[in-house]
Structure formats: structure tokens, C-alpha cells
C-alpha positions as CSV (number, residue, x, y, z in Angstrom):
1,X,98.1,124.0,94.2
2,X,96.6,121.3,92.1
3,X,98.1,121.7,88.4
4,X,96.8,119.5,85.4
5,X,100.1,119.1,83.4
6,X,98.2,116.3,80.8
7,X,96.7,116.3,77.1
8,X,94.5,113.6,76.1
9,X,96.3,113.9,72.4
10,X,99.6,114.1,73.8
11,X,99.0,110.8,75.6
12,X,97.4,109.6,72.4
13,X,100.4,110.5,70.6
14,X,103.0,108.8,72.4
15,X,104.2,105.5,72.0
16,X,103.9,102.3,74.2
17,X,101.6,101.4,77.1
18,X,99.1,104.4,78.7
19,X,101.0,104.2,82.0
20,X,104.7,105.2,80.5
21,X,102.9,108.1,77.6
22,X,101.5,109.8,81.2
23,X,104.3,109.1,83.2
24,X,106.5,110.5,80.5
25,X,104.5,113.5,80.0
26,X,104.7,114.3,83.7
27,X,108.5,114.2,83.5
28,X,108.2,116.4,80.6
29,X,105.9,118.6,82.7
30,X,109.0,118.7,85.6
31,X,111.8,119.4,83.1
32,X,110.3,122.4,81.6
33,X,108.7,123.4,84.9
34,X,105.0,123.1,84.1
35,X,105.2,121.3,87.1
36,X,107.1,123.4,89.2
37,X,108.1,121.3,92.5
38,X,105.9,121.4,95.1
39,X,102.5,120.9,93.3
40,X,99.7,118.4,94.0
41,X,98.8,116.0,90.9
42,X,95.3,115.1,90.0
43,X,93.7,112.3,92.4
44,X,93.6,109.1,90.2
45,X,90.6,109.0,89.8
46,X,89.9,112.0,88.5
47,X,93.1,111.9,86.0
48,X,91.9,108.5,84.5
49,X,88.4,110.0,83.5
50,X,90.3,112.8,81.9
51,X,92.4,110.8,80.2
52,X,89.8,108.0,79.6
53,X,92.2,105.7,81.1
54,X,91.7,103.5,84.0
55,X,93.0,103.9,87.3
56,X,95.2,101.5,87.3
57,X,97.0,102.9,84.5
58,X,97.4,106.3,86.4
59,X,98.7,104.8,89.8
60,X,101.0,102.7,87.3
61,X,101.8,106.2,85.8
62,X,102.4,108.0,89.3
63,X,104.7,104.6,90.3
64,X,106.6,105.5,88.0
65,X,107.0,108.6,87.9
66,X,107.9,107.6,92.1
67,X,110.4,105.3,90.9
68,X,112.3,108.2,88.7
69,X,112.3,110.6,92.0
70,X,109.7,112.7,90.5
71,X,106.9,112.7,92.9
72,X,106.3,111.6,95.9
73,X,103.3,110.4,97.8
74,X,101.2,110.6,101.2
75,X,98.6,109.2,103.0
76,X,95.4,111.1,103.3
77,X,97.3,114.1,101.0
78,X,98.0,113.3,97.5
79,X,100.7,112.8,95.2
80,X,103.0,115.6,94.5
81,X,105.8,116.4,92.2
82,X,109.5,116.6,94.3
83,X,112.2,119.7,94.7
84,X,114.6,120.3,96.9
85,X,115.4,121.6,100.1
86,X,111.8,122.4,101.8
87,X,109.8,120.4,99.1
88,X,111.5,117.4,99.2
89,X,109.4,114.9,100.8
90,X,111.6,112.1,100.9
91,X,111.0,108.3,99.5
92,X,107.0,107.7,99.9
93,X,106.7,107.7,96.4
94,X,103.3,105.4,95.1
95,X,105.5,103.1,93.8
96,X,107.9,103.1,97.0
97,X,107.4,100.3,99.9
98,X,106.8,102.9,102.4
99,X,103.9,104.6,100.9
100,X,102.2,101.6,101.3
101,X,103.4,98.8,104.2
102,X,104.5,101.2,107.1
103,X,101.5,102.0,109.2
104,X,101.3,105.4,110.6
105,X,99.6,106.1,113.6
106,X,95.8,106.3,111.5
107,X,96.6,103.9,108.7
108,X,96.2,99.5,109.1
109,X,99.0,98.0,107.0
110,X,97.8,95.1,104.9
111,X,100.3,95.1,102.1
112,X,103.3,93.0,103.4
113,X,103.2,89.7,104.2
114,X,104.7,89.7,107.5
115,X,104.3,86.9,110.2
116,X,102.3,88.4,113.1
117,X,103.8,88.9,116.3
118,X,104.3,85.3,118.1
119,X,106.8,85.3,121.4
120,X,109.6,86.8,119.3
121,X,110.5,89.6,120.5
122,X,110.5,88.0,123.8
123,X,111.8,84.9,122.5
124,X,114.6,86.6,120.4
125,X,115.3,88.7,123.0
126,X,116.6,86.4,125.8
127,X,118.7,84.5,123.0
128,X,120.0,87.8,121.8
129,X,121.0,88.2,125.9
130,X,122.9,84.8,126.2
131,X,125.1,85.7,123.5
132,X,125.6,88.6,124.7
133,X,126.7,87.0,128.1
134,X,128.8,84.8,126.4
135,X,131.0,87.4,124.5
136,X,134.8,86.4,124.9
137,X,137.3,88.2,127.2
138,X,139.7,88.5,124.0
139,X,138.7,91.4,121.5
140,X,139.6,90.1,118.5
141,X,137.4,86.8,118.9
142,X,134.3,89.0,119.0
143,X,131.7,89.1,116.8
144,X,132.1,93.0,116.8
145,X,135.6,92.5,115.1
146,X,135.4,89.9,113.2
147,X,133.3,88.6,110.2
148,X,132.3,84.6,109.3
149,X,132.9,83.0,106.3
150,X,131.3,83.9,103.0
151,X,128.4,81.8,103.1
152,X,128.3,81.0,106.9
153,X,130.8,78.9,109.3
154,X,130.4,75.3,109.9
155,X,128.2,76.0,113.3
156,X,125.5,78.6,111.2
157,X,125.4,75.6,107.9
158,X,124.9,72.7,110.1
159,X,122.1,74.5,111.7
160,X,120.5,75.5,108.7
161,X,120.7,72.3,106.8
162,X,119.0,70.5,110.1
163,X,116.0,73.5,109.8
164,X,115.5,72.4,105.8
165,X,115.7,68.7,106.1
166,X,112.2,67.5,105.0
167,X,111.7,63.8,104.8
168,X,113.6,62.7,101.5
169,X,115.1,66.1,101.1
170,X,117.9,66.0,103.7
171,X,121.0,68.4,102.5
172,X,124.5,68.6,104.2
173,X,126.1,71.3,106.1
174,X,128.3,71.7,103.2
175,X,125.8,72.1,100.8
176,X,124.2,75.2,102.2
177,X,125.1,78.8,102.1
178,X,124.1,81.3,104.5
179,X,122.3,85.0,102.9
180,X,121.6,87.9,104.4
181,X,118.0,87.2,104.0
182,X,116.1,85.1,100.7
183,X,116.3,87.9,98.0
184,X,119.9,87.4,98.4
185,X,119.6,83.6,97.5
186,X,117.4,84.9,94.9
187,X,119.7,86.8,93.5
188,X,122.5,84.9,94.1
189,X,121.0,82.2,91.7
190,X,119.7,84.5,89.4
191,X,123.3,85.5,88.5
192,X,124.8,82.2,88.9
193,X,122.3,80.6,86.8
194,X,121.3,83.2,83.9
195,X,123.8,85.3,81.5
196,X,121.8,89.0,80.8
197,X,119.3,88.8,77.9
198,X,118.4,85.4,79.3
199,X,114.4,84.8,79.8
200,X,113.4,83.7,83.5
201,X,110.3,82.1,83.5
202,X,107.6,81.9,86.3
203,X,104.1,82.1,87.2
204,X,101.7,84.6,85.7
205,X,101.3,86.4,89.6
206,X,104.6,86.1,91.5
207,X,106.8,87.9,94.1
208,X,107.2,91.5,92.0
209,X,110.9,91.9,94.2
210,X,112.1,88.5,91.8
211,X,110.9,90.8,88.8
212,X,112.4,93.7,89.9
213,X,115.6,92.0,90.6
214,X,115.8,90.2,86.8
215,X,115.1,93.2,85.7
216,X,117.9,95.3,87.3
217,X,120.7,92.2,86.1
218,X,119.3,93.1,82.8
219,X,117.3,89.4,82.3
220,X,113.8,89.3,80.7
221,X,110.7,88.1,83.0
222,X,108.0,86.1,81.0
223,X,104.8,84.8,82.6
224,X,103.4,81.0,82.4
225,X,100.0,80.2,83.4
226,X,98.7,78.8,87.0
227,X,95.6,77.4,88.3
228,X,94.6,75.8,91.7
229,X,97.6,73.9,92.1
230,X,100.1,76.9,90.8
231,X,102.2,76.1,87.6
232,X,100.8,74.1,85.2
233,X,103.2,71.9,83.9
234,X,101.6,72.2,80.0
235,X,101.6,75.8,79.9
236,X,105.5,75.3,81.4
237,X,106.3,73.1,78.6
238,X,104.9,75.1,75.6
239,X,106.7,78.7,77.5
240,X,109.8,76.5,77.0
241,X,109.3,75.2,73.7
242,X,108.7,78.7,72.8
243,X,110.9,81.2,74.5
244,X,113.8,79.0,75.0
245,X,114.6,80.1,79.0
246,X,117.2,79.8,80.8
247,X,115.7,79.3,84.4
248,X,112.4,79.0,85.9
249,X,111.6,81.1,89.0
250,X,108.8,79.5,91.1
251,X,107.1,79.0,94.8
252,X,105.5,75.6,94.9
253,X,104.4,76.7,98.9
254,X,101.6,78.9,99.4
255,X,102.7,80.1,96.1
256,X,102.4,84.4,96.4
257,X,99.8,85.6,96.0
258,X,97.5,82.5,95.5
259,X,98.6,80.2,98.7
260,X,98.7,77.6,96.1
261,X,100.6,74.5,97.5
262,X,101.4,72.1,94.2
263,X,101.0,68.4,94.7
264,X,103.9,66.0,94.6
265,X,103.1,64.6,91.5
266,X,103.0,67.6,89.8
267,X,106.3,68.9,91.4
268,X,107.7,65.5,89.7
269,X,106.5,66.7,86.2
270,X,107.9,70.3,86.5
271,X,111.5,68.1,87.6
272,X,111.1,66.3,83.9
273,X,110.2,69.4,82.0
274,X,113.1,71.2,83.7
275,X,115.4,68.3,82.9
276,X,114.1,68.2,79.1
277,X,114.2,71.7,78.4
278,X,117.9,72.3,80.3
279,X,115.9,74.5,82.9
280,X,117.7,75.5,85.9
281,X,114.7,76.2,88.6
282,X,114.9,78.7,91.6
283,X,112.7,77.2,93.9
284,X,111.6,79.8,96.5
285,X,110.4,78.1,99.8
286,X,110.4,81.1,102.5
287,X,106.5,79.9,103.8
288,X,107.0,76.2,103.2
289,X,108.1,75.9,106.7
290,X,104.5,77.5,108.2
291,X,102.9,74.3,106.1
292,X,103.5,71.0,108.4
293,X,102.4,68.9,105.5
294,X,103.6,69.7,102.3
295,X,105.0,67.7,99.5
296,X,109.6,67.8,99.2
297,X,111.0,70.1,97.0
298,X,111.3,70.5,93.7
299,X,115.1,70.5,95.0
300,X,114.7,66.5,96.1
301,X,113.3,66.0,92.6
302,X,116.1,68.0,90.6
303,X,119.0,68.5,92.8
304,X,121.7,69.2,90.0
305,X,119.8,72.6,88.7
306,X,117.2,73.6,91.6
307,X,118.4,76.7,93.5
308,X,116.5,75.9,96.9
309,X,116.1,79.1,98.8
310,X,114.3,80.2,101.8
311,X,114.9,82.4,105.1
312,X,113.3,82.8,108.7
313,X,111.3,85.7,107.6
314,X,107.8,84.3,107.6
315,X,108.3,81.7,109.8
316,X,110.4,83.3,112.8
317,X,110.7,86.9,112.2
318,X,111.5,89.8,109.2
319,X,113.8,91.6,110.9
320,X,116.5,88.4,111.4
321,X,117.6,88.4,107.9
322,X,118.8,85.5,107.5
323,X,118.6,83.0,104.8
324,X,119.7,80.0,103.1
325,X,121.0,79.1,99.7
326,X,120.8,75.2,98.5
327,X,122.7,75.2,95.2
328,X,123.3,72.5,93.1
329,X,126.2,70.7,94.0
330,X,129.0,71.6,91.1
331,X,128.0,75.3,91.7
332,X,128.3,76.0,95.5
333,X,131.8,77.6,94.7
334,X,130.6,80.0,92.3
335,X,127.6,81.1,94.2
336,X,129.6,81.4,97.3
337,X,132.1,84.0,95.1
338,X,129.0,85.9,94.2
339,X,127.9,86.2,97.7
340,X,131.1,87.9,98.6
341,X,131.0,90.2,96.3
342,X,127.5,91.3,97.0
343,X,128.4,91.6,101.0
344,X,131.4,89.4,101.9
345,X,129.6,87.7,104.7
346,X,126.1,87.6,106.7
347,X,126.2,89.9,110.1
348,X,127.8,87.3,112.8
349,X,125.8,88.4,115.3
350,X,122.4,87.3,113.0
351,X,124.3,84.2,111.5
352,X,124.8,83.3,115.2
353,X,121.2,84.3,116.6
354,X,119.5,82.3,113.6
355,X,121.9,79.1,114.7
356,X,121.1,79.4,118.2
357,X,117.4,79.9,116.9
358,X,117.5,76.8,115.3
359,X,119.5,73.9,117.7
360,X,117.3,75.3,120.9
361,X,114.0,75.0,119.0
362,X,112.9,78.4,119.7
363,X,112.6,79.0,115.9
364,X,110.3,76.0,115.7
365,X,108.4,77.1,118.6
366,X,108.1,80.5,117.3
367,X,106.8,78.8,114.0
368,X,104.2,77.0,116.1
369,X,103.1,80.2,117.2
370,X,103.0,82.0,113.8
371,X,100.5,79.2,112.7
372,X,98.1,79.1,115.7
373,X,97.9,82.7,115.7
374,X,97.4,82.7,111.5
375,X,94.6,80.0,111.8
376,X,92.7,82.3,114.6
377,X,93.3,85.6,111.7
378,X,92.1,83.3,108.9
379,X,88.8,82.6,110.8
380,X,88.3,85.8,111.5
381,X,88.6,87.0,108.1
382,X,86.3,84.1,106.6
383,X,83.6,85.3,108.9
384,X,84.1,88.7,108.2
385,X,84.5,88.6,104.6
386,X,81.7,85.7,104.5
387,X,80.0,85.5,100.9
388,X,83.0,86.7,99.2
389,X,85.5,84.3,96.7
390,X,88.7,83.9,99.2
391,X,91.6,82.3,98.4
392,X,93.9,81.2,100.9
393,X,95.2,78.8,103.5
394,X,94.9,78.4,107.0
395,X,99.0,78.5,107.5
396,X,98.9,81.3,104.9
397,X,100.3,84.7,106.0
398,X,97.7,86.6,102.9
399,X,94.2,85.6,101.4
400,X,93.4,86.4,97.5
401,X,90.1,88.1,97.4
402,X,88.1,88.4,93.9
403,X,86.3,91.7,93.7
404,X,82.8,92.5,92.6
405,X,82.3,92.8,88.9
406,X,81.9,97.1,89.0
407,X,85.6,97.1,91.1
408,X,89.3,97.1,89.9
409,X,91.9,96.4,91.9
410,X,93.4,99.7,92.1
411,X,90.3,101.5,92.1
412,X,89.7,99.5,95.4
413,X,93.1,100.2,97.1
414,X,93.5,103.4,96.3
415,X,89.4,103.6,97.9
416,X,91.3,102.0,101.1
417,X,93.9,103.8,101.4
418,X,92.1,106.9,101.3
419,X,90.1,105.0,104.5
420,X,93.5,104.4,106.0
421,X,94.2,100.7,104.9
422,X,96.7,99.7,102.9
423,X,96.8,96.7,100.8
424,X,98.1,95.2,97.1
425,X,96.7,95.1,94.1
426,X,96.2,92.1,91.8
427,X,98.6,94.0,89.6
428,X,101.3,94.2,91.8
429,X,102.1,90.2,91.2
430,X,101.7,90.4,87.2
431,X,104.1,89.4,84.9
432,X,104.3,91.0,81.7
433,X,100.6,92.6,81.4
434,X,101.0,96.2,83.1
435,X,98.0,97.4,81.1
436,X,95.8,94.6,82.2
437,X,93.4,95.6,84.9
438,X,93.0,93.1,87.6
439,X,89.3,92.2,89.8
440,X,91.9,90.8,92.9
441,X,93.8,92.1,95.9
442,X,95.6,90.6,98.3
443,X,95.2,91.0,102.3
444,X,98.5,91.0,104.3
445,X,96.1,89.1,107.0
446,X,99.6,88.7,109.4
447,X,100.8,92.1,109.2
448,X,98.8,93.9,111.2
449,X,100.0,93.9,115.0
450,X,96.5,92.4,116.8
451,X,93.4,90.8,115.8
452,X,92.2,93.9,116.8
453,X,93.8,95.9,114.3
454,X,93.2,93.2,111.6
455,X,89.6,93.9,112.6
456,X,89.6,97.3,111.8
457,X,90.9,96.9,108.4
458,X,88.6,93.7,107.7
459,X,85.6,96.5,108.6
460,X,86.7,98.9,106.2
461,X,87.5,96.5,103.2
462,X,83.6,95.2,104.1
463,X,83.0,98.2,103.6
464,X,83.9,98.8,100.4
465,X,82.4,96.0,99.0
466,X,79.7,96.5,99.8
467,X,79.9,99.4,98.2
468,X,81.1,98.1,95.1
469,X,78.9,100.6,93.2
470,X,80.7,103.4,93.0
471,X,83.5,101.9,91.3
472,X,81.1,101.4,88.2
473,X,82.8,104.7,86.8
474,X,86.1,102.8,85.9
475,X,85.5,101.1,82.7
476,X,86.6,96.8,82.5
């Protein structure tokens, strides 16, 4: 049963953005059991011409209302307000990760930005094996019984500082802390670095997990502008000036979701502005290491306040989990504290896999192989996609494509994912305009698990635009 639990005046009537007035009517609708659980909400589009909204602002609306355990979402069926016991659907919200990233067996997952498949299982595999082989006789000295040392034993930090060294940036073993993955180190520095209430700064589209994390520590998120190069350095200045932050959150490296890579010289000027205005920067690097020619970081530049923080993910595999924190100096101690209290220590068996990784070049090699594989996918894209505005590069795991005038970015992914393809929507990396509707998506190019299967979904998002026509009905 479709129900229509919306007013136009009620919506009217409510304060703050469109998205939150319909989301909070729907949770109205729940409570007094208009909505009784079980029931299927409008499609989007047909809520948004209701409502005389776009449909962006409903699939913001339905995220959440996913977010608040309210409804729940699935492929190819709808959206549908959650119970208990037999209607409970579990977490595939619109606003959840699964609803969108995990394939099912008629869907082509775009969304994430995954490194393709490159040797590692194989790779991984016959390392995981050796250590295995190599357990010791005596119980206790196992990796099953024992953990390693907040922030990684001397073996897993002299690994990781050898993996980061980059020409002039060369950090010690003792100046590295091992995370159970980068949003760790993200965090890790967020708390460290900021006090709640503080204002984070960072680019206009960024990683939306940073946002969400600020947000949960109770900081405040404010955009600055970008163009080819990523941050500009004036707009930085003037945000500063202005809203007096306490950090700056940034990804100078195929910068998400642009694949910006800044210049040195311009890193330089971000190190001054961040030295002028008492900045302390969060630098995340996880794809610097898929770009074999790239500038240092802003961490060589301003050691004594850059948080440097990257992983394995994109350039060995998502599902090691490991990262690594680069602090400044007189704050290693504290940000080794908070990583004990978040999870007292990395998994030894991952701390030690990453190591071993690392000192038998099989992580490099592995790298090697992400890049070949992502230069083949970005050619194959370019000639699908050809006469379309893409923004990318070649090591890049995602492209940036700018949609017809008559589309909106939601308006196109929800068109895709009714055609079984899932992807992001320029909204998804916005800071601080939830009501603005965006003309861009991004394409998870590396996710999908063969060319083949990146093929498919390249045919269908063709499709679409070349059928940009009948998203004329969603006003600018």
C-alpha cells in the first residue's frame, strides 16, 4: 500500500530547509500512525511535483528519515516506513551505505571508491599463509592472545614510515601511529586538534564521512571554495579571517570528488595561511600513493600542525584496514591516548599483514597493479562517455561528470538506480548547501569487479544522457 502522508501547507509551514519540514512530517506521520509500518512512500519523483520541491530535496528528506530508523529502502521496490518483527527490513535505508554501494546480483555498484581487483586476494592470501605458518609453539606469544601496542609496535611503524617517505618528507618510525583504517586518523586528529563548537574548515565538495564525523564530536563543518587545483588559497584566507577555525580538513591528492592534485607551490601558500591564522591542517592522503608524481605534503611544508593521514585502502585493498597517523611532533602522546580509548590497539594480525605488505613489496606491487588496471577503466570510460565534461585522472579510482542542463544529480541517480546502477550524487560531497541542487555525479570507475561489469554500467549511464529529456520536469 502506497500512502501520501504530506501537505503542501504543512511543509510550507514548517521551519528550516524543505528536506527536514518533509522529513519531519513523515516522522510525524509514523508517531501517530498515519504511516502505519509497512507502507510504501511516494517515488521521489512523484512526491517532489507534489510538493513542488525537487528531487533532491525528497531523497535528502527520505535520508533522513533512513538515518532516524524510520524507513527503509530497496532496489527496484521503493522506500517504505519500518516496524518490527516481520516489517523490519533492516539497515538499507536511502541514506544508509548499503542501499547504495553493495551490488546485488542485478545491480552495478558505482558509488564507492574502491580500488579494483589487482592480485590481492591472491597476493594477500599467500602472505596471510606465511604467517600463519610461522605462528609460535608458545600460546601466549600469539597473535590470537595478545594485542600490540596502542598505535603499532616498532616492526608495524618502521614499516609504515618507509611506505610514506616521499622525497623531502621522510618521517621516523616514532613518529607514526598505526589506525585501524584512515577515518580513524581522521578522527583521531579531529579530537586532538579541535575542542566542540570549533569550525573545521575544508573544501566546498569533500569526503561526507569527515562531515559526518565533525558532526557527531559536536564541531561545525564550513565550506571554502576550489577550482582546478582544489583549495584556493584566497578563498582559505578570507574563510579564516572570517570564521576564525580551528583546523582545516583537506585532500591535496586526487582531492574527492574532483581528482584535483594541487601544485607544490600552492601547497606552500596553504602552509603560510595555516601558520598565520593558527590553523592546524588534517591532511588526508589515502590516494596520494596511486599518483607516482605528485608534489610532498602539506605535512613537509607544516610539520608542527599537519595531521598526515592515509591507509592501504585505495592503494592495496579496503578490507586491510589499516592506516597511519603522522601527528605533529609534541602531540603524538595525546593522539596515541585517544587511539586507546577509541579501540586500544589495531588487530595484530592486520598490523602484521600490512608490515609484511610493505618490507616484501607486495603492497607496492599491488599498487602497480591498481594503476595499470585504473588507466585501462579510465580509457574505457573516456570512449564511452566521449563528448561529455569528465573530470578525473588516469590514477584516479572516480571521474566527475557534469550533467546536461535539463538533469539534477539526484534526479539522475535515482533514474540509475531504478536501471540497477548505483552511483553519488554531486550532493553527497557538499558542505553546508543541502538545498542546493547539484548538475554532477561521481562514477566509482574502480568498484565494479571487471571491465565488463564497468561496461554495463558505463551503457546504462549513456543511456541516460542521452536521454537527458525527461529530467526537464525537475525545475533548476
Amino acid at each position: 500500500m502506497t500512502i501520501f502522508p504530506f501537505s503542501r501547507d504543512d511543509i510550507a509551514a514548517r521551519p528550516g530547509p524543505r528536506y527536514r519540514a518533509i522529513a519531519d512530517a513523515l516522522r510525524d506521520a509514523v508517531k501517530t500512525g498515519k504511516a502505519p509500518p509497512g507502507t510504501r512512500l511516494p517515488p521521489l519523483r512523484d512526491l517532489a511535483y507534489a510538493l513542488g520541491v525537487t528531487v533532491g530535496t525528497v531523497s535528502r528528506a527520505y535520508a533522513l528519515a533512513a538515518s532516524r530508523g524510520e524507513v527503509s529502502g530497496e532496489v527496484g521496490r521503493g522506500t517504505y516506513v519500518r516496524g518490527h518483527g516481520g516489517h523490519e527490513r533492516g539497515n538499507t535505508g536511502v541514506g544508509s551505505a548499503s542501499f547504495l554501494t553493495l551490488p546485488d546480483a542485478t545491480e552495478v555498484a558505482m558509488k564507492a571508491a574502491y580500488a579494483p581487483p589487482a592480485g590481492q586476494t591472491e597476493i594477500m592470501g599467500a602472505a596471510m599463509s606465511a604467517i600463519l605458518a610461522k605462528l609460535p609453539a608458545r600460546p601466549g606469544a600469539s597473535p590470537f592472545n595478545n594485542y600490540i601496542p596502542p598505535g603499532g609496535g616498532p616492526a608495524e611503524r618502521l614499516a609504515a614510515a618507509s611506505w610514506l617517505a616521499l622525497g623531502p618528507f621522510a618521517p621516523q618510525a616514532d613518529d607514526v601511529l598505526v589506525c585501524s583504517g584512515v577515518q580513524q586518523a581522521i578522527l583521531t586528529a579531529i579530537l586532538c586538534a579541535t575542542e566542540p563548537g570549533d569550525v573545521i574548515l575544508t573544501e566546498a565538495l569533500t569526503y561526507h564521512a569527515m562531515v559526518n564525523q565533525a558532526g557527531l564530536m559536536g564541531r561545525r563543518v564550513a565550506p571554502v571554495d576550489i577550482d582546478g587545483e582544489g583549495l584556493m588559497p584566497d578563498a582559505l584566507d578570507r574563510a579564516a579571517r572570517e570564521l576564525k577555525p580551528a583546523a582545516l580538513f583537506i585532500v591535496p591528492t586526487l582531492q574527492n570528488p574532483t581528482s584535483a592534485i594541487m601544485s607544490e607551490a600552492r601547497r606552500r601558500d596553504i602552509a603560510v595561511i595555516a601558520e598565520r591564522h593558527d590553523i592546524a591542517i588534517i591532511e588526508d592522503d589515502i590516494y596520494g600513493m596511486l599518483v607516482e608524481e605528485r608534489p610532498p605534503p602539506l605535512a613537509h611544508f607544516a610539520p608542527e600542525r599537519t595531521w598526515y593521514a592515509t591507509s592501504l585502502a585505495k592503494s592495496a585493498g579496503c578490507g586491510l584496514r589499516v592506516g597511519f597517523l603522522v601527528p605533529p611532533r609534541a602531540l603524538i602522546e595525546r593522539a596515541r591516548a585517544i587511539l586507546h580509548g577509541q579501540g586500544q590497539t589495531v588487530p595484530p594480525l592486520m598490523a602484521d599483514l600490512a608490515a609484511r605488505l610493505i618490507v616484501s613489496g607486495d603492497a607496492a606491487a599491488i599498487c602497480g597493479n591498481i594503476t595499470t588496471e585504473m588507466r585501462e577503466r579510465h580509457a574505457l570510460t573516456e570512449k564511452m562517455l566521449a563528448g561529455h565534461d569528465l573530470t578525473s585522472h588516469p590514477a584516479s579510482l572516480y571521474v566527475w561528470l557534469e550533467l546536461p542542463q535539463e538533469w539534477r544529480a539526484h534526479a539522475f541517480v535515482e533514474a540509475a538506480r531504478t536501471r540497477g546502477i548505483a552511483i553519488a550524487a554531486g550532493e553527497d560531497f557538499m558542505v553546508g548547501r543541502m538545498d542546493r541542487a547539484s548538475r554532477h555525479v561521481r562514477l566509482a570507475i574502480g568498484q565494479p569487479l571487471t571491465r565488463a561489469e564497468l561496461k554495463r554500467g558505463l551503457d546504462v549511464v549513456a543511456a541516460l544522457l542521452s536521454e537527458a529529456h525527461i529530467g526537464m520536469a525537475v525545475p533548476a
